[in-house]
N, C-alpha and C positions, 0 to 999 in steps of 0.2 A: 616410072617414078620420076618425079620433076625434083625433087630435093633430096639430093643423096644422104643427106644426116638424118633420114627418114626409112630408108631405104638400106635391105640387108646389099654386102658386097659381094662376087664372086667368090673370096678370099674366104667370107665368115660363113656361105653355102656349103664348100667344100672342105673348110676341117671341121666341120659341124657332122655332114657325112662321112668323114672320114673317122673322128671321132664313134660316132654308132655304132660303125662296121668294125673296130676295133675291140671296142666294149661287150658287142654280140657274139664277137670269136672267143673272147678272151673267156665267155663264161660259157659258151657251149663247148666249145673244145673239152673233153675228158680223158687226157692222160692214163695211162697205166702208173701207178704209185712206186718211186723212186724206190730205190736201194737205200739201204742206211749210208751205204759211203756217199753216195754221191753228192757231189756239191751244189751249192744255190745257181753258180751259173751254166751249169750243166740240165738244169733241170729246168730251169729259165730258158736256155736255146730250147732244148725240146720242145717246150711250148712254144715258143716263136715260131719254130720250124711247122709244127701243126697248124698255128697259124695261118700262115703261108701257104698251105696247103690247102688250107681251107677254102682260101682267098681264092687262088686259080683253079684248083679242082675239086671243089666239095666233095664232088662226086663218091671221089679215093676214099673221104671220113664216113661216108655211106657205107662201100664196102669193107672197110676195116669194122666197123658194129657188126654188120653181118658176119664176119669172120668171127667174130668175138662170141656174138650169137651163139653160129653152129658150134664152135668148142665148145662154148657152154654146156648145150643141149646134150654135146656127143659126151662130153666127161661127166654130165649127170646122168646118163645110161649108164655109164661103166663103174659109177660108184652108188648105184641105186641100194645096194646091200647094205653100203654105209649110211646110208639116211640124209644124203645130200641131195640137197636141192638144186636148182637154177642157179639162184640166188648166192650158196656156197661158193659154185661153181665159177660165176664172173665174179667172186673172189679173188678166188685162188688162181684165176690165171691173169688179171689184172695187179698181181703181185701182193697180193693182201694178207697173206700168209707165208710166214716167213719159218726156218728153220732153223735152230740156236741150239749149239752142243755145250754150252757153258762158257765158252772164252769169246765165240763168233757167229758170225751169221752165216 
């Protein structure tokens, strides 16, 4: 490129990638569903921290679904009397159900 005011920079290359890779973490990352206590920047690092993880070893969020998976499958065998599904299943251990005695969680 002869004329730089023509012509993308190094600078506008790379937070434009960097940008992407951010954006595609931030909405593929799927969290297990917070505590009622917990606070916004507790639950905020968490997601950074998966982030991060994402970043260097995707791999790990690969096996962490699988793990999530197999409990699923394995806690929908053992509630099959009750009429639960899969779907209940990475509910309820993704934190989705919650247990409340009248004062707390």
């Amino acid at each position: 490129c002869d004329d730089i005011h023509h012509c993308r920079t190094f600078l506008q290359i790379f937070w434009s990638c960097i940008s992407v890779l951010v954006a595609c973490m931030w909405v593929s990352v799927h969290p297990n569903l917070p505590a009622p206590n917990e606070g916004f920047w507790r639950i905020l690092w968490q997601r950074i921290s998966l982030m991060i993880v994402a970043l260097i070893a995707p791999e790990m969020l690969v096996l962490w679904a699988a793990r999530q998976w197999y409990a699923a499958r394995k806690l929908t065998r053992s509630e099959f009397d009750v009429g639960w599904t899969e779907t209940h299943a990475h509910f309820a251990l993704r934190g989705g159900f919650a247990l409340f005695d009248g004062s707390e969680f």
